[in-house]
PDB file as gemmi writes it, atoms N, CA and C in Angstrom:
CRYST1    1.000    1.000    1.000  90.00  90.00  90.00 P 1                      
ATOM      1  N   UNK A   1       7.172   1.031  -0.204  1.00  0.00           N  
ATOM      2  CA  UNK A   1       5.953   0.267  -0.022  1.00  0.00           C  
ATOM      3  C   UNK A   1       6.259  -0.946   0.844  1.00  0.00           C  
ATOM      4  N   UNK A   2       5.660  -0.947   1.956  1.00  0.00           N  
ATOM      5  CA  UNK A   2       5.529  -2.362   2.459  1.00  0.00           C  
ATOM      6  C   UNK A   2       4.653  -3.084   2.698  1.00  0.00           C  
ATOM      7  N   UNK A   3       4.374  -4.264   3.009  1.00  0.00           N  
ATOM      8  CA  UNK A   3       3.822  -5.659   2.413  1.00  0.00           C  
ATOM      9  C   UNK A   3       3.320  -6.665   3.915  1.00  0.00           C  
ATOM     10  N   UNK A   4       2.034  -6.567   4.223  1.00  0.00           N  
ATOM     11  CA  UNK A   4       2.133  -7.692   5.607  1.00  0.00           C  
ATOM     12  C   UNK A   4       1.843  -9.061   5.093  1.00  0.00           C  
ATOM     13  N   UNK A   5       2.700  -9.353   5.438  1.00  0.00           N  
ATOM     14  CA  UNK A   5       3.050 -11.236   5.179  1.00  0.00           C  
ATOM     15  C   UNK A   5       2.243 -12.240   6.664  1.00  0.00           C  
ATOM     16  N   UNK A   6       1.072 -12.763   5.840  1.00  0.00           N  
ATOM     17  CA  UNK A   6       0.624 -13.809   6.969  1.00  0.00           C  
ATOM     18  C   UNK A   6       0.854 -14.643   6.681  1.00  0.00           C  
ATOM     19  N   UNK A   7       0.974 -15.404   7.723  1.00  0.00           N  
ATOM     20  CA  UNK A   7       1.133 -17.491   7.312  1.00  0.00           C  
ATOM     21  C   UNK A   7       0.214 -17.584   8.255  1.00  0.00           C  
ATOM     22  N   UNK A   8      -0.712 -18.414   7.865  1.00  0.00           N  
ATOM     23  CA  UNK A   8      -1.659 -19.401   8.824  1.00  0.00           C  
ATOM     24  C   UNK A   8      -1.174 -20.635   9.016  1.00  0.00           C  
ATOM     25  N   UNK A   9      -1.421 -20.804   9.870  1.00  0.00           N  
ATOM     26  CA  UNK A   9      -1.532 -22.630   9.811  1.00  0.00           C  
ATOM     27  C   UNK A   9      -2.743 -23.249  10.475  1.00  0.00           C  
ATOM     28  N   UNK A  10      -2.919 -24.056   9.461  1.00  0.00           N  
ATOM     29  CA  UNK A  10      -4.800 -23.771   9.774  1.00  0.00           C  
ATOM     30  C   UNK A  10      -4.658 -25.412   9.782  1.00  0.00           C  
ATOM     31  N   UNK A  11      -5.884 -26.230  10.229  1.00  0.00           N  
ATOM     32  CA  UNK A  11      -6.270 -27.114   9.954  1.00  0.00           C  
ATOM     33  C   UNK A  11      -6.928 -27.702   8.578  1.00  0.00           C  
ATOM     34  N   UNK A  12      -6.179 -28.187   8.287  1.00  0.00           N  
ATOM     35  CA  UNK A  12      -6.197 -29.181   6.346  1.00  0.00           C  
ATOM     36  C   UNK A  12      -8.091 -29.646   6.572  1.00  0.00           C  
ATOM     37  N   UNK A  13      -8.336 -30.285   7.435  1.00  0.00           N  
ATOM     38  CA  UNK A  13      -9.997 -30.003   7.212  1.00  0.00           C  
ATOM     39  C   UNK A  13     -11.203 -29.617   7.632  1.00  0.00           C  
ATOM     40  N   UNK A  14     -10.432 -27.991   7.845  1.00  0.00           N  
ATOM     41  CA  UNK A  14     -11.085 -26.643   7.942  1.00  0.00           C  
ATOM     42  C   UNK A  14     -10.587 -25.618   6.943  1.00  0.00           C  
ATOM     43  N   UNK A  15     -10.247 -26.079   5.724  1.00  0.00           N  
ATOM     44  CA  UNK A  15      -9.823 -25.167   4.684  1.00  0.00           C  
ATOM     45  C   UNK A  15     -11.481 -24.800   4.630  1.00  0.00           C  
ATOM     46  N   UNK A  16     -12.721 -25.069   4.000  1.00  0.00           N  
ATOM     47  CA  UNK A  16     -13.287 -24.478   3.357  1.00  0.00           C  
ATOM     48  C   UNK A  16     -13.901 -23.073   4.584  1.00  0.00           C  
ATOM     49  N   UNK A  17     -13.650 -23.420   6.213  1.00  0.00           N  
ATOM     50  CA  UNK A  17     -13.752 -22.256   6.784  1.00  0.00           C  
ATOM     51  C   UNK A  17     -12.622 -20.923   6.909  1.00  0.00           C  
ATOM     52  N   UNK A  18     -11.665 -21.420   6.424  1.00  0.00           N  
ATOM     53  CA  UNK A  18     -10.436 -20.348   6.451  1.00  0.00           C  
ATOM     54  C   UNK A  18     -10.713 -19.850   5.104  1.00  0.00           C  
ATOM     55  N   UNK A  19     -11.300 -20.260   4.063  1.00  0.00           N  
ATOM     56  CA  UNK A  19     -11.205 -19.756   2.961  1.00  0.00           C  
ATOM     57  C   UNK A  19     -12.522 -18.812   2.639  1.00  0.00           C  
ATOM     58  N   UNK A  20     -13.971 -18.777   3.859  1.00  0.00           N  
ATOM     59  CA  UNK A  20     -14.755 -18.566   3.828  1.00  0.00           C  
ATOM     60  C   UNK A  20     -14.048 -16.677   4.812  1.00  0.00           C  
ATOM     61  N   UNK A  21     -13.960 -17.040   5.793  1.00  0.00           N  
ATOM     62  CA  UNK A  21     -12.442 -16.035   6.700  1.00  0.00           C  
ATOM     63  C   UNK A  21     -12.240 -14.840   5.742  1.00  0.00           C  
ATOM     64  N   UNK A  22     -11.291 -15.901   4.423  1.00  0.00           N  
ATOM     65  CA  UNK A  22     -10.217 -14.862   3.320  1.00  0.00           C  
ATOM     66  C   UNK A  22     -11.209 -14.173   2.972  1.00  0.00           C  
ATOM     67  N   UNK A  23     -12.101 -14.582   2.092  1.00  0.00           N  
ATOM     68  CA  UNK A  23     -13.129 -14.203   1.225  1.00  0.00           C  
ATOM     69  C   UNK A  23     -13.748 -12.767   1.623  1.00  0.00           C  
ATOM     70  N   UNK A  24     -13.998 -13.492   3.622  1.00  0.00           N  
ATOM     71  CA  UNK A  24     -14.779 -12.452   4.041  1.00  0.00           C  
ATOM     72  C   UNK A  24     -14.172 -11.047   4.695  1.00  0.00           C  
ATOM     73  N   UNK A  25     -12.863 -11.163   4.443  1.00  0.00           N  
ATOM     74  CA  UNK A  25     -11.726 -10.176   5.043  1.00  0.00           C  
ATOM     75  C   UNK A  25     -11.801  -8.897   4.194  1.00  0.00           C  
ATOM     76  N   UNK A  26     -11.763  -9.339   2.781  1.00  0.00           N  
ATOM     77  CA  UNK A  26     -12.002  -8.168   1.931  1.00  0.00           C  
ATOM     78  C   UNK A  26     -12.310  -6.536   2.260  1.00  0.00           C  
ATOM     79  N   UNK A  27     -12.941  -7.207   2.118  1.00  0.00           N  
ATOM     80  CA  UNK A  27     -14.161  -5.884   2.607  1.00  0.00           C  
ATOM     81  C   UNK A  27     -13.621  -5.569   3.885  1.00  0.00           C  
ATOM     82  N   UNK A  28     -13.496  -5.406   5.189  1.00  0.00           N  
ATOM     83  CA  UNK A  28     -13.000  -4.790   5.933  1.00  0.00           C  
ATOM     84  C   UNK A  28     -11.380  -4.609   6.082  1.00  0.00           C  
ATOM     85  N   UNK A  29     -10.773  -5.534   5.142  1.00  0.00           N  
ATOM     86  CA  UNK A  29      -9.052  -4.578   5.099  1.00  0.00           C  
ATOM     87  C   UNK A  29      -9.048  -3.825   4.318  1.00  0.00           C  
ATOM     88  N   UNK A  30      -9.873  -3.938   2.650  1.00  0.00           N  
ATOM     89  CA  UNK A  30      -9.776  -2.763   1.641  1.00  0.00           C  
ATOM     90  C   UNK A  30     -10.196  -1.309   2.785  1.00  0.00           C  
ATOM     91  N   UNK A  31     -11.743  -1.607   3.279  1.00  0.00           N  
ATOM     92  CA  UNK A  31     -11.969  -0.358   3.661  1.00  0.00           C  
ATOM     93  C   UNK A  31     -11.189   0.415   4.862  1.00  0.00           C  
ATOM     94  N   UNK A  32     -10.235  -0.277   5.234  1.00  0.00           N  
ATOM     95  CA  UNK A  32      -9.673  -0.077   7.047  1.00  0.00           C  
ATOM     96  C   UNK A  32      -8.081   0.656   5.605  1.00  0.00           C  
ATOM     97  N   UNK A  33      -7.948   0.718   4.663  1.00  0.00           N  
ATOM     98  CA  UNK A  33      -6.526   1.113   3.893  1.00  0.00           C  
ATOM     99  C   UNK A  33      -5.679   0.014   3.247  1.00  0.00           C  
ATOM    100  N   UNK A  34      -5.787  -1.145   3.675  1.00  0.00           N  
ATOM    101  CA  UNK A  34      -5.022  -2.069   3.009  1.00  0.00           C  
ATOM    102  C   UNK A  34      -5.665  -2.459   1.430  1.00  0.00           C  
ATOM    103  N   UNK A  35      -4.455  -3.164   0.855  1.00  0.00           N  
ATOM    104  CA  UNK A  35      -4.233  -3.731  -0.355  1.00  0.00           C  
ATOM    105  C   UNK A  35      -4.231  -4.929  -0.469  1.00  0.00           C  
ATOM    106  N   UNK A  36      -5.146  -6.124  -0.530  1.00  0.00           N  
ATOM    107  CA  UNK A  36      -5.084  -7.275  -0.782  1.00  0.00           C  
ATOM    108  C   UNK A  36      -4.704  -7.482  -1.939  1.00  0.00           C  
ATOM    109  N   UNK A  37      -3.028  -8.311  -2.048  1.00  0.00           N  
ATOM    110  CA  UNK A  37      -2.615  -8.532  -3.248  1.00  0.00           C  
ATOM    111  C   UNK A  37      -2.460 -10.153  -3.541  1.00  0.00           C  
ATOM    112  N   UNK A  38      -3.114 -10.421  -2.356  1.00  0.00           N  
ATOM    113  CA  UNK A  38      -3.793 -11.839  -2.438  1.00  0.00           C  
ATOM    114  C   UNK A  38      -3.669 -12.869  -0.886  1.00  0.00           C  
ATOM    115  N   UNK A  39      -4.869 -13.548  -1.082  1.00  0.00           N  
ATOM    116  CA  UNK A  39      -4.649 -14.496   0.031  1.00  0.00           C  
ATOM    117  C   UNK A  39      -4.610 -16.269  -0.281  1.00  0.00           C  
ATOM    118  N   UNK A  40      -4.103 -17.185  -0.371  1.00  0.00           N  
ATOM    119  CA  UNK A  40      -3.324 -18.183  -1.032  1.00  0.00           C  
ATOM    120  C   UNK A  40      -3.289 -19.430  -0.101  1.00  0.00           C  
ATOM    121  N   UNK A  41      -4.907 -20.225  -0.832  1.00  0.00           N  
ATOM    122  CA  UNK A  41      -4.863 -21.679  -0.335  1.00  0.00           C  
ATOM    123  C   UNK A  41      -4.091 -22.753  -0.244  1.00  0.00           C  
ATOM    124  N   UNK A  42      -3.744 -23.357   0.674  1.00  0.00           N  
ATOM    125  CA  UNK A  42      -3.241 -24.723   0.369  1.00  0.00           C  
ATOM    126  C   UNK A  42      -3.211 -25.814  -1.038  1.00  0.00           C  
ATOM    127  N   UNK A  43      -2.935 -26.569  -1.476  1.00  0.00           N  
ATOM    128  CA  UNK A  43      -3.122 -27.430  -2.239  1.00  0.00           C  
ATOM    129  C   UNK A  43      -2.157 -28.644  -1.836  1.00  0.00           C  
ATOM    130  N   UNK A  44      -2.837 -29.824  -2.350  1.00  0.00           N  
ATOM    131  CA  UNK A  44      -2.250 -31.107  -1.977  1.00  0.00           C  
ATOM    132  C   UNK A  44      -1.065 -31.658  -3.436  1.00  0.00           C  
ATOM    133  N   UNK A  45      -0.779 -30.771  -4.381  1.00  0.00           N  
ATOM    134  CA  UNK A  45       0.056 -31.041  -5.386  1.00  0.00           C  
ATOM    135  C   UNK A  45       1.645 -30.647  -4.546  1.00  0.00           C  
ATOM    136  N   UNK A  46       1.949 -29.775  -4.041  1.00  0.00           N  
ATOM    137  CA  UNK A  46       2.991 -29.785  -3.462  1.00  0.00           C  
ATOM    138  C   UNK A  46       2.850 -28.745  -2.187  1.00  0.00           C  
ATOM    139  N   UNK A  47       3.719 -29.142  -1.247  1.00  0.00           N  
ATOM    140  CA  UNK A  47       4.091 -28.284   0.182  1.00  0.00           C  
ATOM    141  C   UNK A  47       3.048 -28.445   1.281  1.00  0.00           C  
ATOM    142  N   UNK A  48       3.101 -28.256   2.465  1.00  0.00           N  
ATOM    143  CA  UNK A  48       1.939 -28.187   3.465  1.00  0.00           C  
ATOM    144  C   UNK A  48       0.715 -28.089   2.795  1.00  0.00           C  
ATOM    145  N   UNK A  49      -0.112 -29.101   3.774  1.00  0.00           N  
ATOM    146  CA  UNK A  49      -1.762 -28.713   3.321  1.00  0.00           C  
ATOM    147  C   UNK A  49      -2.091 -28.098   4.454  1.00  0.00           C  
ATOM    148  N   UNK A  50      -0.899 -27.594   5.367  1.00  0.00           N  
ATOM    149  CA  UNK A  50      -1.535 -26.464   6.654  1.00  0.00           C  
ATOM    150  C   UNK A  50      -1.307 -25.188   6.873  1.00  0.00           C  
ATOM    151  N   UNK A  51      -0.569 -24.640   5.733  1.00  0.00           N  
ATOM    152  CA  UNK A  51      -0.263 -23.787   5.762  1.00  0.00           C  
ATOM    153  C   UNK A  51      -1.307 -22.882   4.262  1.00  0.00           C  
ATOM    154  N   UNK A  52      -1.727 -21.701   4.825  1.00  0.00           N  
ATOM    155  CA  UNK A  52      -1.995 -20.619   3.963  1.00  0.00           C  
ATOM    156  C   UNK A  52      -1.496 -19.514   4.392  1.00  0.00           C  
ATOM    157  N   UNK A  53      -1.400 -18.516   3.020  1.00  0.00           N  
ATOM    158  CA  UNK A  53      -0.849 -17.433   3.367  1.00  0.00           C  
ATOM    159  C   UNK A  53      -1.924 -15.814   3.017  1.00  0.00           C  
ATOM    160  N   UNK A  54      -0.829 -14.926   3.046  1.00  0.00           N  
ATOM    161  CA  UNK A  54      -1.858 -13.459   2.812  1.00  0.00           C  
ATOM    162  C   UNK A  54      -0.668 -12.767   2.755  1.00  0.00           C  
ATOM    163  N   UNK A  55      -1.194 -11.639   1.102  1.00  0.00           N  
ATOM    164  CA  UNK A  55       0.032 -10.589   1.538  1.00  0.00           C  
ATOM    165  C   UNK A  55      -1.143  -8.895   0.957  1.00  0.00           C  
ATOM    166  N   UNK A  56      -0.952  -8.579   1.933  1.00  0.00           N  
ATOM    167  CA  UNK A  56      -1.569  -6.983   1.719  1.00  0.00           C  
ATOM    168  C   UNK A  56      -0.951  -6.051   1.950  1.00  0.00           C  
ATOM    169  N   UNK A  57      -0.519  -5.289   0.640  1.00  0.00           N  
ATOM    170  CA  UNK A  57      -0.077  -3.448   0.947  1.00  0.00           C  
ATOM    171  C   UNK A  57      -0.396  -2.701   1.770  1.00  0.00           C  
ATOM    172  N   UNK A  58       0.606  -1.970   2.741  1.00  0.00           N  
ATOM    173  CA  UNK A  58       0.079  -1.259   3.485  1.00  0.00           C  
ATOM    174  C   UNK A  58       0.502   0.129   3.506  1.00  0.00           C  
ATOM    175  N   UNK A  59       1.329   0.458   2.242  1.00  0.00           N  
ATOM    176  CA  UNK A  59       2.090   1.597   2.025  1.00  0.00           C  
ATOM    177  C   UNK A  59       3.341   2.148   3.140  1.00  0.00           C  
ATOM    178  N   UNK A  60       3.366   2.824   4.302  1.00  0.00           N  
ATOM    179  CA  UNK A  60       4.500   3.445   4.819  1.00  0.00           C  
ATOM    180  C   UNK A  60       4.240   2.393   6.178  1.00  0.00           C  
ATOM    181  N   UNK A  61       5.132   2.786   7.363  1.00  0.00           N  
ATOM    182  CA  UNK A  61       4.555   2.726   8.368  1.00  0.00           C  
ATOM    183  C   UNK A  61       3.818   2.982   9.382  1.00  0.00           C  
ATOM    184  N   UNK A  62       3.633   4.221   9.078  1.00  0.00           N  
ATOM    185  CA  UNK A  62       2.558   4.785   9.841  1.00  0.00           C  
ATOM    186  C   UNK A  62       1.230   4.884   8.756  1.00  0.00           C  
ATOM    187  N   UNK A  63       1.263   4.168   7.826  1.00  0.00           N  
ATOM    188  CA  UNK A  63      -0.099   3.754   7.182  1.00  0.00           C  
ATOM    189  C   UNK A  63      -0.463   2.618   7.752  1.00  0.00           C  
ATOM    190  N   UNK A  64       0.223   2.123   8.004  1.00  0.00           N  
ATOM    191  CA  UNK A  64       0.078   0.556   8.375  1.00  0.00           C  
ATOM    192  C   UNK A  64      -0.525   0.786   9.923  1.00  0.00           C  
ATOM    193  N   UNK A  65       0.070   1.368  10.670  1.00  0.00           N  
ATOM    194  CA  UNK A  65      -0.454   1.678  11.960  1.00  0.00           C  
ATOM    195  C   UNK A  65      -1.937   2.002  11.937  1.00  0.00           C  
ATOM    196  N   UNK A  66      -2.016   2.995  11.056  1.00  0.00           N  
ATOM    197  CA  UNK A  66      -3.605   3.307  10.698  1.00  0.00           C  
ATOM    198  C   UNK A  66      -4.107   2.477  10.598  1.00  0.00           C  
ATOM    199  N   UNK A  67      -3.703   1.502   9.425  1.00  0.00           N  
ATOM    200  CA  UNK A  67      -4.832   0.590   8.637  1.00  0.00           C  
ATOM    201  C   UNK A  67      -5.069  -0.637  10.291  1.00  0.00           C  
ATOM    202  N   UNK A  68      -4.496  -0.915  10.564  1.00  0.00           N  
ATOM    203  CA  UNK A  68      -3.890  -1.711  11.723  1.00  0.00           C  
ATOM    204  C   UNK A  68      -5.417  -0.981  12.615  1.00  0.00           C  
ATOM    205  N   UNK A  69      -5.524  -0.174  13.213  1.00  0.00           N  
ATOM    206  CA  UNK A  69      -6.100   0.480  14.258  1.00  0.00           C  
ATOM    207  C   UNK A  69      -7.676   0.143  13.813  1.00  0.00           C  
ATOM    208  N   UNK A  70      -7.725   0.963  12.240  1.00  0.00           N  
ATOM    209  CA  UNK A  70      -8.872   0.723  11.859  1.00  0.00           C  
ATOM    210  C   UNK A  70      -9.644  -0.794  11.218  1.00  0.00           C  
ATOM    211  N   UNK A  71      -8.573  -1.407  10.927  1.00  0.00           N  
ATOM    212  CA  UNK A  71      -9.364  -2.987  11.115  1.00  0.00           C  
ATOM    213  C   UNK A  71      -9.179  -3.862  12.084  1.00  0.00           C  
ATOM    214  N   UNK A  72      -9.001  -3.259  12.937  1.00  0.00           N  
ATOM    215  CA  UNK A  72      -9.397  -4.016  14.641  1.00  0.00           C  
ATOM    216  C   UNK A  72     -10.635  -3.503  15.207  1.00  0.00           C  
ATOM    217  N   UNK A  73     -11.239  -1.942  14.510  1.00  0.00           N  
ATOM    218  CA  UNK A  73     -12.387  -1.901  15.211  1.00  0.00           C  
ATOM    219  C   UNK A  73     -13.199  -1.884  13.920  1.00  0.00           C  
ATOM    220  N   UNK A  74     -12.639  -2.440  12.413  1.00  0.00           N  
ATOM    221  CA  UNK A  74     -14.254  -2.686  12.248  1.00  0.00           C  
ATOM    222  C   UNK A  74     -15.642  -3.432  12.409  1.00  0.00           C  
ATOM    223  N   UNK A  75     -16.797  -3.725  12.779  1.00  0.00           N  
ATOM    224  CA  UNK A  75     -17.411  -4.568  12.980  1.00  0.00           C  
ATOM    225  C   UNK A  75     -17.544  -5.883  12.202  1.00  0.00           C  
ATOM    226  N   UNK A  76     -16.943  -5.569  10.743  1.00  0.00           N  
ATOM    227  CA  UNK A  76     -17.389  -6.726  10.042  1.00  0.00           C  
ATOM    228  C   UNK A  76     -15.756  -7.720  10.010  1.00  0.00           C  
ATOM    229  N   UNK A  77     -14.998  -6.994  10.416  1.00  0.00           N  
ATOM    230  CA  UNK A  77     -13.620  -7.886  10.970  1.00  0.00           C  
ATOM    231  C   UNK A  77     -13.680  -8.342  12.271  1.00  0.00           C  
ATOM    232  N   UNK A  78     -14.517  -7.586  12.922  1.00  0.00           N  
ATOM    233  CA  UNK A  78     -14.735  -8.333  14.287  1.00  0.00           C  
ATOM    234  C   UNK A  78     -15.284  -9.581  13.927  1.00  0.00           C  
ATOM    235  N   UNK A  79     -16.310  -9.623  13.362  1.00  0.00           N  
ATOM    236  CA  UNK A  79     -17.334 -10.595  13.497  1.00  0.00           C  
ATOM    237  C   UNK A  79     -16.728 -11.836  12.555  1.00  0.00           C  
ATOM    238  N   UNK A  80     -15.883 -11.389  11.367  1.00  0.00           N  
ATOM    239  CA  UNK A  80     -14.989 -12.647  11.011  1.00  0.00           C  
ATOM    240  C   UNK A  80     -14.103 -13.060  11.541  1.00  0.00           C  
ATOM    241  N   UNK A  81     -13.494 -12.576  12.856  1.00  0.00           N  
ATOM    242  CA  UNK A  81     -12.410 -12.933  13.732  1.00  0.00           C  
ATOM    243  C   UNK A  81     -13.234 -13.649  14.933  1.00  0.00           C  
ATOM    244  N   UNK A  82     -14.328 -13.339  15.213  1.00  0.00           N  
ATOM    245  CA  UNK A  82     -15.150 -14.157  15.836  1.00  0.00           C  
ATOM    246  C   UNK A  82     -15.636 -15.876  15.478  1.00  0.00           C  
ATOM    247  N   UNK A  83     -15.751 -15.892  13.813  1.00  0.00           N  
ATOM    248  CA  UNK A  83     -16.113 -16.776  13.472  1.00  0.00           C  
ATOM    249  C   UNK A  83     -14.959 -17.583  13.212  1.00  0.00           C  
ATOM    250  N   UNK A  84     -14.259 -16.982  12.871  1.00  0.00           N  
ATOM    251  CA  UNK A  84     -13.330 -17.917  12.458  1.00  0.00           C  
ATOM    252  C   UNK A  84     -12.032 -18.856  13.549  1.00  0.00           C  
ATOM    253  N   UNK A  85     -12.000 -18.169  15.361  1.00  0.00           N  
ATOM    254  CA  UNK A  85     -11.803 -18.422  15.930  1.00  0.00           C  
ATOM    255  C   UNK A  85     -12.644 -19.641  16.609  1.00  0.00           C  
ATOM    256  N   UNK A  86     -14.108 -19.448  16.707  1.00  0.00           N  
ATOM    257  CA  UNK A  86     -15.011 -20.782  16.894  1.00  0.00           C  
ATOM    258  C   UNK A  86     -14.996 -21.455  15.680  1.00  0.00           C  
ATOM    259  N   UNK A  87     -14.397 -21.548  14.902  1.00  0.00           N  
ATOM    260  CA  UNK A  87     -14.285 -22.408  14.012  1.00  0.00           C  
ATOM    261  C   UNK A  87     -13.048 -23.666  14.232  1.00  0.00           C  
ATOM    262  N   UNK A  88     -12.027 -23.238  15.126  1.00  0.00           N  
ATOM    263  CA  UNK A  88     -10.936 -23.816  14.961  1.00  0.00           C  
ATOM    264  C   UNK A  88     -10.060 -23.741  13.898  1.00  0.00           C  
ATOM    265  N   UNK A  89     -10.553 -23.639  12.849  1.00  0.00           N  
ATOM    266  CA  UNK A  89      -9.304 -23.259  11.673  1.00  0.00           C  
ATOM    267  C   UNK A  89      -7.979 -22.963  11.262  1.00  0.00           C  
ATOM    268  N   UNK A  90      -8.175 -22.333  12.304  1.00  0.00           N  
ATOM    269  CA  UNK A  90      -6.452 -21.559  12.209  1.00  0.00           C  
ATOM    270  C   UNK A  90      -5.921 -21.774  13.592  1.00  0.00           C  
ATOM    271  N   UNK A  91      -4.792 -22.007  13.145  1.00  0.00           N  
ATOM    272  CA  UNK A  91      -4.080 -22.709  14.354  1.00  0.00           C  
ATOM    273  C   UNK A  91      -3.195 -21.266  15.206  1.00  0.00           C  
ATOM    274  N   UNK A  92      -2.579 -20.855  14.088  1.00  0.00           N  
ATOM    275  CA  UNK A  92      -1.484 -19.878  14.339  1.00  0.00           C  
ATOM    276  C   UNK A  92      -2.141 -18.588  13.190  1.00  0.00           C  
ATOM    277  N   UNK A  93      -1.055 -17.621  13.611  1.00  0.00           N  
ATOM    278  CA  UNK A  93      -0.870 -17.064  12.752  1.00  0.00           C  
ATOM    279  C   UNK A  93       0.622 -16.002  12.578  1.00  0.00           C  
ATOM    280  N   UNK A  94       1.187 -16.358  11.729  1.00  0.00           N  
ATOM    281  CA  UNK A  94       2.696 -15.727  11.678  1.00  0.00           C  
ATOM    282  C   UNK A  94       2.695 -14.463  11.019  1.00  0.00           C  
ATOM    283  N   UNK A  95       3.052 -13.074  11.293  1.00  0.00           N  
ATOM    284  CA  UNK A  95       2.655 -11.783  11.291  1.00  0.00           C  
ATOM    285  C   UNK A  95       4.612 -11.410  10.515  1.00  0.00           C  
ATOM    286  N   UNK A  96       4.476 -10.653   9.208  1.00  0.00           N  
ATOM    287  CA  UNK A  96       5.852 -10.028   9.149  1.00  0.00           C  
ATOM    288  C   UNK A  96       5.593  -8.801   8.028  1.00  0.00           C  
ATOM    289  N   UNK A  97       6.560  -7.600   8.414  1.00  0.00           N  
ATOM    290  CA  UNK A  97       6.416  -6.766   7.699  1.00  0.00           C  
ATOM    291  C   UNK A  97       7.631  -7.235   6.397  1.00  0.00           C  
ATOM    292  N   UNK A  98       6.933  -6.625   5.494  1.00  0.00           N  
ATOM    293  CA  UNK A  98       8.417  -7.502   4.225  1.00  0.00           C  
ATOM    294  C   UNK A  98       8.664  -6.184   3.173  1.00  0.00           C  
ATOM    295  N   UNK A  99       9.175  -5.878   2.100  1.00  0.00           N  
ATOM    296  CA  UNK A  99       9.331  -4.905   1.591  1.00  0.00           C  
ATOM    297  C   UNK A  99      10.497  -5.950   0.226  1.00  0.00           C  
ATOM    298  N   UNK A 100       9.193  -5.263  -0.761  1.00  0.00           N  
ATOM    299  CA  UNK A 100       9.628  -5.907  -2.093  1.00  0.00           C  
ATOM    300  C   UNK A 100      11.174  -5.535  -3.207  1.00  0.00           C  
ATOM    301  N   UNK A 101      11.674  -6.373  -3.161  1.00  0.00           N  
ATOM    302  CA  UNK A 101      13.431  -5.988  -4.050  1.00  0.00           C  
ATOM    303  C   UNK A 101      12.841  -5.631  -5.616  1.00  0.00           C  
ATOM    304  N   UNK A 102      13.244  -4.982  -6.233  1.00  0.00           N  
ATOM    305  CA  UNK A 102      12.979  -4.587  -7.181  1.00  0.00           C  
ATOM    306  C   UNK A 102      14.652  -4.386  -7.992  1.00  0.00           C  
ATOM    307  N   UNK A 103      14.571  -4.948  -9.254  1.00  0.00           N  
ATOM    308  CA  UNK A 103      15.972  -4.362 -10.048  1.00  0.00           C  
ATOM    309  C   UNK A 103      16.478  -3.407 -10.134  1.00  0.00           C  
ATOM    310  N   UNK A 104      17.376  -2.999 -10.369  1.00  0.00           N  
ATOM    311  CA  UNK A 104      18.314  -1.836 -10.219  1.00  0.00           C  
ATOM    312  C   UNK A 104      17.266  -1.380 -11.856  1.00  0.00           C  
ATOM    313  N   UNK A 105      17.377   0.049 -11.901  1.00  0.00           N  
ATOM    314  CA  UNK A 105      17.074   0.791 -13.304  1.00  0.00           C  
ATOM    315  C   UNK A 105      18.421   0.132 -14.211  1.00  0.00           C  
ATOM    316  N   UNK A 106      18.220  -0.076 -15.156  1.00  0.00           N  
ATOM    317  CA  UNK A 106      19.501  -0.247 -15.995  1.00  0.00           C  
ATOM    318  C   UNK A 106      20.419   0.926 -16.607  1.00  0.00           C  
ATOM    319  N   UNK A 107      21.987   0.820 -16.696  1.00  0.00           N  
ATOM    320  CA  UNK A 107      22.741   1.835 -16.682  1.00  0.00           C  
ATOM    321  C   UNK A 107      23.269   2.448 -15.713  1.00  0.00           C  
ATOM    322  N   UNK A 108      22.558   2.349 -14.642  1.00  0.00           N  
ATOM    323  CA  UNK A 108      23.311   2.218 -12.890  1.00  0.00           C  
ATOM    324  C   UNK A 108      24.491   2.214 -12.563  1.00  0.00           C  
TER     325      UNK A 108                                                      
END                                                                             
């Protein structure tokens, strides 16, 4: 199973439009194959207030290619990649495939 790891770095006061973005992503990564296993606001208790993140399942790699293909042309990801670009919000965005460690079975 692998895992796409975003980092934003968004502007600290344009959180409530990046978070409007997350919200509205849903729906076109579930339906394009991905797994939102969460997307993860800033807070001012500790670490960057410019940084948010995202991590969604994408199963193999050539699932990912799929899911990839099909949420670039859906319309309702278009239109939140639209908005959220005239928004200014997001500054960057840092893209990585990651793949989760898991313990050995015990008795190994």
């Amino acid at each position: 199973m692998y895992t796409l790891f975003l980092l934003y770095t968004i502007d600290p006061n344009k959180l409530a439009d990046w978070r409007a973005y997350a919200q509205a992503e849903f729906e076109p990564i579930t339906e394009s194959g991905g797994r939102i296993t969460g997307y993860y606001a800033p807070t001012e208790f500790a670490g960057a207030t410019s940084e948010a993140f995202a991590t969604i399942d994408v199963g193999t790699m050539a699932e990912y290619e799929v899911y990839r293909a099909k949420l670039a042309a859906h319309p309702l990801h278009q239109e939140n990649a639209r908005k959220i670009e005239a928004s200014g919000a997001i500054h960057s965005t840092y893209r990585a495939i990651i793949q989760k460690v898991e313990p050995e079975a015990a008795g190994k």
